[in-house]
N, C-alpha and C positions, 0 to 999 in steps of 0.2 A: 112557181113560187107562191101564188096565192095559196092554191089546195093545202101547202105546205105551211103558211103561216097558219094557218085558218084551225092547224092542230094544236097548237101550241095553247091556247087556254086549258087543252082538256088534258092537256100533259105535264103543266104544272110542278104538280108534284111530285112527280119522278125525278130520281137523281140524275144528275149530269151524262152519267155513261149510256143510260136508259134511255134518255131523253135524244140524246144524240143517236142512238142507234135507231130510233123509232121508221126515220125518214125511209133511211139511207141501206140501212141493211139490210134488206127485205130480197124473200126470191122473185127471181127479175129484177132484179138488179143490174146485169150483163146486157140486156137489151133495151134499156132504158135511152134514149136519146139524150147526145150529152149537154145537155141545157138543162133536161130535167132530173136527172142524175146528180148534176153538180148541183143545183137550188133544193135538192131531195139532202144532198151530202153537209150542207152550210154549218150545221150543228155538229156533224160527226167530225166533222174539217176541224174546226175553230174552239170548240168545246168541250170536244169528246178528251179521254185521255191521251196519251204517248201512245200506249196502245192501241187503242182506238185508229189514231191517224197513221201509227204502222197498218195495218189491215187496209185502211182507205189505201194507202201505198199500193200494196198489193191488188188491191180491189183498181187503178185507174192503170196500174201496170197492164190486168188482163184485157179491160176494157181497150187499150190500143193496142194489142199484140192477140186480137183475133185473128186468126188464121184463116186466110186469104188463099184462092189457085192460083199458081204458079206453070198455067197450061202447060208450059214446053219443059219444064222443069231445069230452064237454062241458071236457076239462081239456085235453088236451095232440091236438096235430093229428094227432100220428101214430096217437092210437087207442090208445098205451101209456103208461104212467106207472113210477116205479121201486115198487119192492115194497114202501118204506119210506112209502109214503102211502098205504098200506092199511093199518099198521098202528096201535094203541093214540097217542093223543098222550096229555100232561098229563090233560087233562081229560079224558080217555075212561079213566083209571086213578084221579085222583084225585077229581075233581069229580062223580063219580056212584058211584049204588049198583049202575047196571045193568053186568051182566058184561059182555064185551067178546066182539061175536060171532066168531068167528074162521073159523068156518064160511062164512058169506057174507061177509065180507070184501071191502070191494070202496074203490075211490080214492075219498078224502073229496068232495065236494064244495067243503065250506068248509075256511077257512081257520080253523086253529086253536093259535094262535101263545101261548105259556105266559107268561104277563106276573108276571115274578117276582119279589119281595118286595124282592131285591136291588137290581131297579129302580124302581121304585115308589118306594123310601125315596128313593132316590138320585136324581129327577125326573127317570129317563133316558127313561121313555115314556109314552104319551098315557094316564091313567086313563077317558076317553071315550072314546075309539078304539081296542080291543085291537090291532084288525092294528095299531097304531103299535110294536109289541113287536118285531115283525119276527123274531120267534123262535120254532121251532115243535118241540118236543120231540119223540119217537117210540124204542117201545122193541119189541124181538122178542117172542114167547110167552114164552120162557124165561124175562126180566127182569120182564114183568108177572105170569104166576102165582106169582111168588116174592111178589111185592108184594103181590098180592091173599092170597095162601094164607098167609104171615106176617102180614097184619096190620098193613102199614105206609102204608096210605091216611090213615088219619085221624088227628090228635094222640091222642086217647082208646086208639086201637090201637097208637101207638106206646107211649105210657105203658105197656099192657098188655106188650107185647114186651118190653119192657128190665126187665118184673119178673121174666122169667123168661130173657134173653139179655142178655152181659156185650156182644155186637157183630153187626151187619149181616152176614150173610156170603153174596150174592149170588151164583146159582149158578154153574160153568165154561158161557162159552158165552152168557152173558148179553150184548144188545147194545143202546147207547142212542149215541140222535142226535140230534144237532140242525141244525134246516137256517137258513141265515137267508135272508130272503127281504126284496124290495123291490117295494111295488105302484107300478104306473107306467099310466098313461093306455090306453096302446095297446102293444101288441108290439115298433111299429119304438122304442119309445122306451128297447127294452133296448140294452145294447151287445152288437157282432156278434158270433156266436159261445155268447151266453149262451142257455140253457135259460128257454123261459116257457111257464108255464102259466098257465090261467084258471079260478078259484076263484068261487065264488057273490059274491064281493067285488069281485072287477074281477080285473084281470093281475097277475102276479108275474113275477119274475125272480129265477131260483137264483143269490143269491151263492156260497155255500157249505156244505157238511156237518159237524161234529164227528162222531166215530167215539171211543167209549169202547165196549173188551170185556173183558170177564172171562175173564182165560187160566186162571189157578189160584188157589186161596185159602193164606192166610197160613197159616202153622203158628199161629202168636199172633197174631191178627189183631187185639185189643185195645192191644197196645201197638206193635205193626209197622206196624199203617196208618200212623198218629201219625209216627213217628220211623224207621223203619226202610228203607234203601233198597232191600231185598230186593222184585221186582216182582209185581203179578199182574193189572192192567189193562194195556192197551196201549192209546194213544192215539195219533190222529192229527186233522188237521183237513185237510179241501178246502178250496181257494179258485178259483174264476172268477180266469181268467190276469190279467186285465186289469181289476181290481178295480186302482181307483188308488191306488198308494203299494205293490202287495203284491210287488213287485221287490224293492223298496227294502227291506221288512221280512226276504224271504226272504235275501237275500243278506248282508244286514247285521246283522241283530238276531236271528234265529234260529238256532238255537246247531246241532239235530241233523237234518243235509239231506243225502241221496246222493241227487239228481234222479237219474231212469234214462233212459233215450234214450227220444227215441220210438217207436222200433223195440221196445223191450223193452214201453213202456207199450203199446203194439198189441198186443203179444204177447199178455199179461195181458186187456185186453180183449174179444182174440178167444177167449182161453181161457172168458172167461165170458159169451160169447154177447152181447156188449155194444158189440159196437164200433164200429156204425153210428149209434148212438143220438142223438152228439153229446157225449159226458163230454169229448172231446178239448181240449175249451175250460177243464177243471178240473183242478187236481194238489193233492199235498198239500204244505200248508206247513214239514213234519216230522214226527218220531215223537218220543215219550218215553215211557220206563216207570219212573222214578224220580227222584226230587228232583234229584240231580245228576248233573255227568256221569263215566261210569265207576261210581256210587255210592261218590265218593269223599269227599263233603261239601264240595266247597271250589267248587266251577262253576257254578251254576243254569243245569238245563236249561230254557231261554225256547220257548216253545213256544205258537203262539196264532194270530186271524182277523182280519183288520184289522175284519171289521166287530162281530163275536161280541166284541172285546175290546180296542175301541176306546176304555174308558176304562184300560185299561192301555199307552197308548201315550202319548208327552211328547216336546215341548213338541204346544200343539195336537191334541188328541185326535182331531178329527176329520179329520184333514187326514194318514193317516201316510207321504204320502211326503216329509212333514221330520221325524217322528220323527228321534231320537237316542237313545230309551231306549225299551224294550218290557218293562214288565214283566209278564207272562204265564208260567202255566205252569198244564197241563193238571191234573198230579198234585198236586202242592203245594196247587194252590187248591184242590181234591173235595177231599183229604187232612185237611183242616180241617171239612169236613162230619161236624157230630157231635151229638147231644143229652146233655142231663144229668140222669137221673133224679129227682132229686132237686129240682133245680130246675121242670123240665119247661121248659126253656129248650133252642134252638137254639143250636150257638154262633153267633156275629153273621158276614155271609158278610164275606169280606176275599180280595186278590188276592198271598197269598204267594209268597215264589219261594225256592230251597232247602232245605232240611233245618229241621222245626219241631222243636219241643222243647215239654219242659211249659210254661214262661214265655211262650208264645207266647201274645199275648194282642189282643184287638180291645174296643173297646168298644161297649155294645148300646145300645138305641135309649130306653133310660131314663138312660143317659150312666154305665152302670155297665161297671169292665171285670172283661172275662170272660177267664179262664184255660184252656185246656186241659187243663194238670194240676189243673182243680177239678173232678174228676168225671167230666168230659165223656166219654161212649163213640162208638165210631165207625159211621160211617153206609155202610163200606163205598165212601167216595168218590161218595156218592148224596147231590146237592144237591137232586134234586125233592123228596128224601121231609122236606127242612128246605124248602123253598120251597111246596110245592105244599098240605100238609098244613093240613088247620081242623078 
């Protein structure tokens, strides 16, 4: 971050597009360590254009979806897997006492999909069947030793945290994903084009990725998560081209979109050694780094996966290419991720979209409502640590 500030007087005078790309774009790029990467990217993130933060899309897609052996070739044919199924899921951070070995490291076997409280209450998935979750979390070194080394696995460890911290503050460079996944019979029963792999469960097929990273923290992170549209996550989501209805949603219902030719998306690919793999069948939905658009309070920026946030889509949730309304948004919803010391309550999860305020309120699962201006501190936009937590 420093070497990185330390440019900017002499860059000045450079327009916005220029100035953002100074850091971030540069060859070697792909091998950059993601702390520096991400405090290399803060301009190209926050400042740069729509297009601009298309391409970074692209650019943090390849960066976790290095290609990784697959010695036995039990998962994927080519022998390779992306690097994000090697790492930490849910349960390999929350659900156990055992550290997570990072050293041997190697593609899961099983399928290990986070079956989250938000759906459970809300009878979106199978409570016999996990893979019916169809969701499978995963987060870099960075994001899990902050978890484990703060403290933030278990409710008792949370409680202990917020006696001594007013806020979450996840470190630069932090990164969390979520992939959603659909088991199917046999391989030809994916559609063409799509990525499958084979899990100790039968077959999958990639619908999709979330990408949430930690560019910079808040100066007031206490009351600027909450309300303020100053940014420091950058979001994006993948979608499988030809996931049904997700024309319809990109084109019509989501608000912040610069697609890039395919010529440029090659480009990015082959810059990070990935171009063969087959991603070509995938793009991202949008980007957003703040409630609205511009951070001007008046626009909600819509941002989301037809399958990841299929109950934010109407009429027919299941079905979005008759959608007419999408409410989704990346920032806005984490934004709400929060605990109350006091209480030792979660706030309740809800799917916001624009700019929240203290009044912003949901009601919990004993039919009480809950306020935001009652106490509640921020979670740093980290729903595992309200979902995942016993």
């Amino acid at each position: 971050m420093t070497r990185h500030l330390a440019l900017l007087p002499l860059l000045a005078g450079l327009t916005a597009p220029t100035l953002a790309s100074a850091a971030c774009d540069t060859p070697g790029w792909i091998d950059k360590p993601d702390d520096v990467f991400a405090a290399d990217c803060v301009d190209f993130a926050f400042n740069g254009s729509l297009e601009e933060r298309e391409r970074l899309a692209w650019m943090f897609f390849a960066r976790v979806s290095q290609l990784i052996d697959d010695p036995d070739g039990g998962i994927s044919d080519t022998k390779k897997v992306p690097v994000w199924m090697a790492w930490p899921t849910d349960p390999d951070t929350f659900g156990t006492r055992m550290p997570f070995d990072w050293t041997n490291a190697a593609p899961r076997r099983a399928m290990e999909p986070s079956a989250e409280k938000k759906d459970i209450d809300a009878g979106r998935i199978s409570t016999v069947d996990p893979d019916g979750a169809n969701e499978e979390v995963t987060r870099n070194k960075i994001a899990y030793d902050y978890l484990i080394d703060a403290g933030l696995t278990t409710k008792i460890d949370v409680a202990a945290f917020f006696q001594k911290n007013d806020a979450v503050d996840m470190p630069v460079g932090s990164v969390e994903l979520k992939a959603s996944w659909l088991q199917i019979a046999d391989p030809k029963d994916a559609p063409d084009g799509a990525l499958t792999f084979k899990f100790d469960g039968g077959y999958y097929w990639w619908r999709g990725l979330h990408i949430m990273v930690k560019m910079q923290s808040l100066k007031y992170p206490v009351e600027d998560i909450f309300y303020s549209e100053e940014p420091s996550w950058f979001w994006t989501t993948f979608e499988f081209n030809d996931n049904p209805g997700v024309g319809q949603v990109r084109e019509n219902l989501i608000t912040q979109r610069a697609p890039l030719s395919r010529e440029e998306i090659d480009k990015v690919l082959a810059e990070g050694g990935v171009a063969d793999f087959g991603y070509q069948a995938y793009a991202p939905n949008g980007t957003q780094i703040r409630f609205t658009v511009d951070g001007t309070g008046e626009v909600p920026v819509i941002l989301g996966h037809t399958d990841m946030e299929d109950f934010a889509g109407s009429p027919n949730t299941a079905q979005p290419q008759y959608w007419t309304r999408f409410e989704a948004s990346c920032h806005a919803c984490h934004a709400s991720a929060a605990y109350n010391p006091e209480s030792g309550a979660f706030f309740p999860f809800s799917v916001p979209t624009g700019t929240l305020d203290r009044g912003y309120n949901m009601t919990d699962s004993a039919g009480i409502t809950q306020y935001l201006g009652q106490g509640y501190k921020p979670l740093d936009f980290m729903w595992p640590i309200a979902f995942q937590t016993k």
